[in-house]
Backbone as JSON, one array per atom type, in Angstrom:
{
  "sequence": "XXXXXXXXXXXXXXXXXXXXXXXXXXXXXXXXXXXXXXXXXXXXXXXXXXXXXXXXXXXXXXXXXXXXXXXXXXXXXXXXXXXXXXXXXXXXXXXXXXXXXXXXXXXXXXXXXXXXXXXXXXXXXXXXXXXXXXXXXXXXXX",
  "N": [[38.24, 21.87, -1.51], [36.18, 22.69, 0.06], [37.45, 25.3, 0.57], [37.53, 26.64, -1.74], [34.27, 27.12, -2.55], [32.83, 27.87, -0.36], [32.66, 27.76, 3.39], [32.64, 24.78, 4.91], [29.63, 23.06, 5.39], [28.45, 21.97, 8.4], [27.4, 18.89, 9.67], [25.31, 19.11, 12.23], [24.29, 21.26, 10.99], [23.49, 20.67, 8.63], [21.4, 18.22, 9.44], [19.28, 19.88, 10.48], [18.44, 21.08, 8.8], [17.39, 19.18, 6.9], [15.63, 18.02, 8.93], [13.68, 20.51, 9.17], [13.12, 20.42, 6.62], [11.32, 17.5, 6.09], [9.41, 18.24, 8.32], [8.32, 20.78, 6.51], [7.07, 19.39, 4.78], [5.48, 17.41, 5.82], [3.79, 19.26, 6.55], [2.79, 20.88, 4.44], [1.54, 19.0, 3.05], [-0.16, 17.65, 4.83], [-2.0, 20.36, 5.07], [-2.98, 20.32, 2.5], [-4.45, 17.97, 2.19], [-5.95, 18.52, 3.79], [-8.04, 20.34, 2.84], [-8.58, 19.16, 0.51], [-10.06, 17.04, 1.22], [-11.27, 17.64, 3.42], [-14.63, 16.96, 5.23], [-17.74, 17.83, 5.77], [-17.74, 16.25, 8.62], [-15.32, 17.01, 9.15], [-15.1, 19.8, 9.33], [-16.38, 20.47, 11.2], [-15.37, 19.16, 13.76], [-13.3, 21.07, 13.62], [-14.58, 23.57, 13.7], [-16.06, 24.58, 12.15], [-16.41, 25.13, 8.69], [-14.86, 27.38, 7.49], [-13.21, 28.03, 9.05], [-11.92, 25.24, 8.98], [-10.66, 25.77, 6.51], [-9.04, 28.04, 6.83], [-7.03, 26.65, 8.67], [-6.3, 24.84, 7.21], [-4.74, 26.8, 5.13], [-3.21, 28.07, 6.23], [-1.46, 25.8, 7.62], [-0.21, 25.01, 5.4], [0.88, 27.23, 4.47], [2.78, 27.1, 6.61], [4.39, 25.46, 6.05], [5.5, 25.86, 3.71], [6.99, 28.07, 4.46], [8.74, 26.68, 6.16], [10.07, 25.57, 4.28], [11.75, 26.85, 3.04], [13.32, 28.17, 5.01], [14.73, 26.1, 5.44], [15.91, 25.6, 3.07], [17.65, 28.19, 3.14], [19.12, 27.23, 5.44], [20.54, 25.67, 4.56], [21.94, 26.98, 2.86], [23.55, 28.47, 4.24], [22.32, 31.04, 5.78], [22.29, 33.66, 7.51], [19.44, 34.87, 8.35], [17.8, 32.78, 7.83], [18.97, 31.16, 10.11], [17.8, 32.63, 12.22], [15.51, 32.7, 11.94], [15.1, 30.04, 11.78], [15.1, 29.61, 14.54], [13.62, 30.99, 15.9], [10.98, 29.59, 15.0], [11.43, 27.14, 16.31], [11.96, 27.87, 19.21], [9.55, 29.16, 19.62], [7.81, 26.85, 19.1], [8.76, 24.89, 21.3], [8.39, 26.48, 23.53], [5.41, 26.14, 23.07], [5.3, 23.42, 23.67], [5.48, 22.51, 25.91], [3.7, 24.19, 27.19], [1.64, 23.12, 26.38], [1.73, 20.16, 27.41], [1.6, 20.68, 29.92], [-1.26, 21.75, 29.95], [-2.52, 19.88, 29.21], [-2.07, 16.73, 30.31], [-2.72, 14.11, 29.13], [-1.18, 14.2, 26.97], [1.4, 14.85, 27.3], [3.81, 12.83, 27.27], [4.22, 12.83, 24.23], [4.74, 15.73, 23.61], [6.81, 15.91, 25.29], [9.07, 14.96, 24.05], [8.77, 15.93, 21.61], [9.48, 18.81, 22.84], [12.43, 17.84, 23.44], [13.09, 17.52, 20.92], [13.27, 20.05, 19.9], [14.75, 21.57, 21.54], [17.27, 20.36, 21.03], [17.63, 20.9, 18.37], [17.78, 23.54, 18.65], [20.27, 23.58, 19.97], [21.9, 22.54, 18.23], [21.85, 24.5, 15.9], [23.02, 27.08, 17.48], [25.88, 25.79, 18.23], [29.21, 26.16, 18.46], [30.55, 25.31, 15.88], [28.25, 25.34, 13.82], [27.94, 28.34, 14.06], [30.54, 29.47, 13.47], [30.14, 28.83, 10.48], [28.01, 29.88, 10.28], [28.79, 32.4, 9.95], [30.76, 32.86, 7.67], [32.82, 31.48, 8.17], [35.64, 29.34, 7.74], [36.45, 26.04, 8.72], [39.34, 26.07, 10.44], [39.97, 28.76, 10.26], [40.24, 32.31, 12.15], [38.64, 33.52, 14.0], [37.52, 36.78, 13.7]],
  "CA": [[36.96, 22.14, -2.12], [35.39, 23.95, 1.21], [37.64, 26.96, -0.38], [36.5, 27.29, -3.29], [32.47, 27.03, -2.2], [33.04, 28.48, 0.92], [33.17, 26.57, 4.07], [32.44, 23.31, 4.85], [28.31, 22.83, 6.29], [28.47, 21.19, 9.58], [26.68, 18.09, 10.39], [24.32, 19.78, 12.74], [23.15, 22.16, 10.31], [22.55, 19.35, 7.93], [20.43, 17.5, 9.77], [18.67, 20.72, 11.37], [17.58, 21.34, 7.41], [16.71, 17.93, 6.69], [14.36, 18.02, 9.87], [12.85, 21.34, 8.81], [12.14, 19.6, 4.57], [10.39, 17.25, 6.68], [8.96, 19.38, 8.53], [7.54, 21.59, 5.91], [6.7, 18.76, 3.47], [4.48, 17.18, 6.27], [2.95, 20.52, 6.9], [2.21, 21.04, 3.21], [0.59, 17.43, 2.63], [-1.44, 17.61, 5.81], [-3.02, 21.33, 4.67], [-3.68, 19.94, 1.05], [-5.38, 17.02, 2.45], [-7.44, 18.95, 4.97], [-8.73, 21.5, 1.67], [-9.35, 18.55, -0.47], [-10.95, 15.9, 1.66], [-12.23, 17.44, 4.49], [-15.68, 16.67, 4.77], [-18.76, 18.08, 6.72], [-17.66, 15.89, 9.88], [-13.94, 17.59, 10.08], [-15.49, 21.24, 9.39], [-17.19, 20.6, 12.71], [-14.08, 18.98, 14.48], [-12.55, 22.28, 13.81], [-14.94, 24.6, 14.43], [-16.81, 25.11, 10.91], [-15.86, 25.23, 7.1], [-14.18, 28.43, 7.33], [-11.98, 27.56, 10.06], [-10.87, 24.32, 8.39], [-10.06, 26.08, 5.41], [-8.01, 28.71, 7.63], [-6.31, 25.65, 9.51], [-5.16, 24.23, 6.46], [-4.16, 27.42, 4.49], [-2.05, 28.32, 7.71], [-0.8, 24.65, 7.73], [0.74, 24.91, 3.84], [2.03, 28.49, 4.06], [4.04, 27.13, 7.43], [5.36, 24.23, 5.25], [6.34, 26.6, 2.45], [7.82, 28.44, 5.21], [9.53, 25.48, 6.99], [11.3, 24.7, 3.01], [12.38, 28.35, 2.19], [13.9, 28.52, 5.98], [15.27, 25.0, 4.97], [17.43, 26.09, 1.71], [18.36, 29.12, 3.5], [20.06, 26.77, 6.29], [21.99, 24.61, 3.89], [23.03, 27.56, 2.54], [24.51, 29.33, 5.37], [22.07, 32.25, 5.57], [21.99, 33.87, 9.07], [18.7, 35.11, 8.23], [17.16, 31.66, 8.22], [18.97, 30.29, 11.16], [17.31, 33.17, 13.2], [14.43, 32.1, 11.84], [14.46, 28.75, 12.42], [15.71, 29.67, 15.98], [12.12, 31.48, 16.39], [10.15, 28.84, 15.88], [11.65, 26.19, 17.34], [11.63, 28.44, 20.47], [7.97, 28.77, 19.83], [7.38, 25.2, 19.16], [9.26, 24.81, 23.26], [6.86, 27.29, 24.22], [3.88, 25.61, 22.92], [5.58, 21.92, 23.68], [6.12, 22.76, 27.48], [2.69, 24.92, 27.69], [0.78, 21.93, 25.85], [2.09, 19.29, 28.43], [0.84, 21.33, 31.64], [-2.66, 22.06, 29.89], [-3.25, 18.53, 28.7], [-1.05, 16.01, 30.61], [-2.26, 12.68, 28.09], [-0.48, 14.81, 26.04], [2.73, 14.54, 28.34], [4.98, 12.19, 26.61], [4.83, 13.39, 22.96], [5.17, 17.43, 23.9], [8.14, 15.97, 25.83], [9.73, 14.45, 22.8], [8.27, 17.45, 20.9], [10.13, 19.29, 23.08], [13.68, 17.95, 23.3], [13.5, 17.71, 19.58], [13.48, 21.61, 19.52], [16.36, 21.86, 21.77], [18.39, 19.91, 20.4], [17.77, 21.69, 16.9], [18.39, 24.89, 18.91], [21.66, 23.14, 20.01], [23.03, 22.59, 16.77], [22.21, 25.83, 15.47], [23.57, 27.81, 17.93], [26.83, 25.27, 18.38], [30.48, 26.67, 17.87], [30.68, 25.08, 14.4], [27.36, 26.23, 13.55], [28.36, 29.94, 14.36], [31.66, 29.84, 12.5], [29.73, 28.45, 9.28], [26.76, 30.91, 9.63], [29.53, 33.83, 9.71], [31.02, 32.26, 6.62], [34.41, 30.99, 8.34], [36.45, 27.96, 7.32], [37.03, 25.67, 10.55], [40.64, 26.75, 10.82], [40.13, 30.31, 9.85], [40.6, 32.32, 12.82], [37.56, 34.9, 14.59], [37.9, 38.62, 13.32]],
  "C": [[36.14, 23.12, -1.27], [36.07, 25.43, 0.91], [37.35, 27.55, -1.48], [35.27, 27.51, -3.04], [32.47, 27.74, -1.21], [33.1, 27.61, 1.9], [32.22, 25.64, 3.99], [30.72, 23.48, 5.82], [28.87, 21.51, 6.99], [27.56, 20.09, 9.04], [25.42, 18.42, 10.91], [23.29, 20.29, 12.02], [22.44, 21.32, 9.13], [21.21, 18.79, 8.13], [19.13, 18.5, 10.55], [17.96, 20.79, 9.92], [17.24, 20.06, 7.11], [15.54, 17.48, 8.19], [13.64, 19.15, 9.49], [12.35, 21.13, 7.01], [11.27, 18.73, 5.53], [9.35, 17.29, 7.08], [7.81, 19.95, 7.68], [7.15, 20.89, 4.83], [5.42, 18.3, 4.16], [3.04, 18.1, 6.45], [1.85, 20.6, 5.65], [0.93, 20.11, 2.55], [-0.59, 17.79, 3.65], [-2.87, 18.96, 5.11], [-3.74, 21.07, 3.53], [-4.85, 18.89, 1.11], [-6.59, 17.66, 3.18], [-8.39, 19.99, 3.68], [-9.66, 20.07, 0.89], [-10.35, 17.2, 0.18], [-11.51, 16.43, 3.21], [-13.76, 17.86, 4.15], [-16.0, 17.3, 6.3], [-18.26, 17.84, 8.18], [-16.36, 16.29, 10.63], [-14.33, 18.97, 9.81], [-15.86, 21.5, 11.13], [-16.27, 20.55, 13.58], [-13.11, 20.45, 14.69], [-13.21, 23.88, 13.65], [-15.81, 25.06, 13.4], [-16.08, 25.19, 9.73], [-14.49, 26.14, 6.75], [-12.56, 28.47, 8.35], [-10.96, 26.34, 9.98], [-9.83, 24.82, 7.42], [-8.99, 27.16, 5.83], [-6.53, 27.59, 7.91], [-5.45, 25.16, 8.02], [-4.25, 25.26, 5.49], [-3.17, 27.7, 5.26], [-0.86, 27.33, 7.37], [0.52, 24.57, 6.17], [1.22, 26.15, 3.82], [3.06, 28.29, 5.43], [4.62, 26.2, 6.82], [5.48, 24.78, 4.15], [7.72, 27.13, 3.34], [9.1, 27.47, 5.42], [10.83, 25.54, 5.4], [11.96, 25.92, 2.89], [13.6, 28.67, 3.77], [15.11, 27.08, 5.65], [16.74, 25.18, 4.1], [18.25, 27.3, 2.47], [19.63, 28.96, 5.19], [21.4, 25.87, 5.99], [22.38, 25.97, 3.22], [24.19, 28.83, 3.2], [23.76, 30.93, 5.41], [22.04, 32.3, 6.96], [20.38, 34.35, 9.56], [17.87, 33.63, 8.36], [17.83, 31.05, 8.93], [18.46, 31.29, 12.33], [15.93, 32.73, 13.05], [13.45, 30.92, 12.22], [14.68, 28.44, 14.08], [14.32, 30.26, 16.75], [11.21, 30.51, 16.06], [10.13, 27.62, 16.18], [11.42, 26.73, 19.11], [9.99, 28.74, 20.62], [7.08, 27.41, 20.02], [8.08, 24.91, 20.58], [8.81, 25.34, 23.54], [5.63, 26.35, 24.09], [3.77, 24.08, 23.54], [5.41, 21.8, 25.41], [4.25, 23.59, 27.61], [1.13, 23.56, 27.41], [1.08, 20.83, 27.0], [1.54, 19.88, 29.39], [-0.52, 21.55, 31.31], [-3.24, 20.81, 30.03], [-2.21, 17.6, 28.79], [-1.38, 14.91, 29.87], [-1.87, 13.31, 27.27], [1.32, 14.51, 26.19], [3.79, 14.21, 27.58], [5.37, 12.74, 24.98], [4.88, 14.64, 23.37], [6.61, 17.02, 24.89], [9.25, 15.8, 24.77], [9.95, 15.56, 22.03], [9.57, 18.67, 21.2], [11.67, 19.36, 23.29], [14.19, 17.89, 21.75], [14.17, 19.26, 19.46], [14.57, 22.12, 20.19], [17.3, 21.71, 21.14], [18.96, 20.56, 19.19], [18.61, 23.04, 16.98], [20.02, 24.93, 19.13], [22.27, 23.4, 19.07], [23.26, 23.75, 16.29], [22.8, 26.88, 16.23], [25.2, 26.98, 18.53], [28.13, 26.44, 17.84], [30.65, 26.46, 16.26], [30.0, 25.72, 13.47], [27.49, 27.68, 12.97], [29.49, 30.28, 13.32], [30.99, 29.84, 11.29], [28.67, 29.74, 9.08], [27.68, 32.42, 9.62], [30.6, 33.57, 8.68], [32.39, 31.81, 7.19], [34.66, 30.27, 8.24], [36.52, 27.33, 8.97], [38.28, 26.12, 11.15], [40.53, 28.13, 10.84], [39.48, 31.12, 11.31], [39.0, 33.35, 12.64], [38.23, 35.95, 14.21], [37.51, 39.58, 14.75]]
}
């Protein structure tokens, strides 16, 4: 059947797109919520009206993002695993720069942060690689 469809999706990359639906579903919910219920006292929290409404339009076009990088990992695009390879490496930038600014922060930006390895792991794994250059597991490097 992996010959006919093409090859077989790893494991890895599975679960690397089922953490980025996640991902970009949480994203999406959070921005919708912050448009439709934030009130006077979270305008302020974030700096004024205009800046909420930034924060959350931001927040739902990176959780559109997150889903469109998503489909394009279950379906073996190389274009969305560079993608999702940028900002997981941003999210370890920010996870690692967030921990040294604001150490009660510490423990989740650590977490934060081996999540994003790990993701980076998978996607850049041997299996990974063969699949995002469309090769069968047996089928030999060109």
């Amino acid at each position: 059947m992996a010959d006919q469809f093409g090859p077989k999706r790893p494991l890895g990359v599975t679960i690397v797109a089922a953490l980025a639906i996640v991902s970009g579903v949480f994203d999406v919910i959070g921005g919708v919520s912050l448009l439709v219920a934030g009130d006077a006292e979270a305008a302020d929290r974030f700096g004024g009206a205009g800046v909420l409404t930034t924060v959350a339009i931001v927040s739902i076009a990176t959780g559109v993002l997150m889903l469109v990088i998503a489909v394009g990992l279950l379906r073996g695009n190389a274009v969305a695993r560079v993608a999702a390879t940028i900002v997981q490496a941003f999210s370890l930038a920010s996870s690692i720069w967030i921990g040294i600014a604001e150490p009660s922060q510490l423990a989740t930006e650590i977490v934060s942060a081996l999540i994003a390895l790990a993701i980076l792991l998978l996607l850049w794994s041997g299996e990974s690689s063969r699949y995002f250059r469309g090769l069968a597991p047996d089928q030999p490097t060109a």
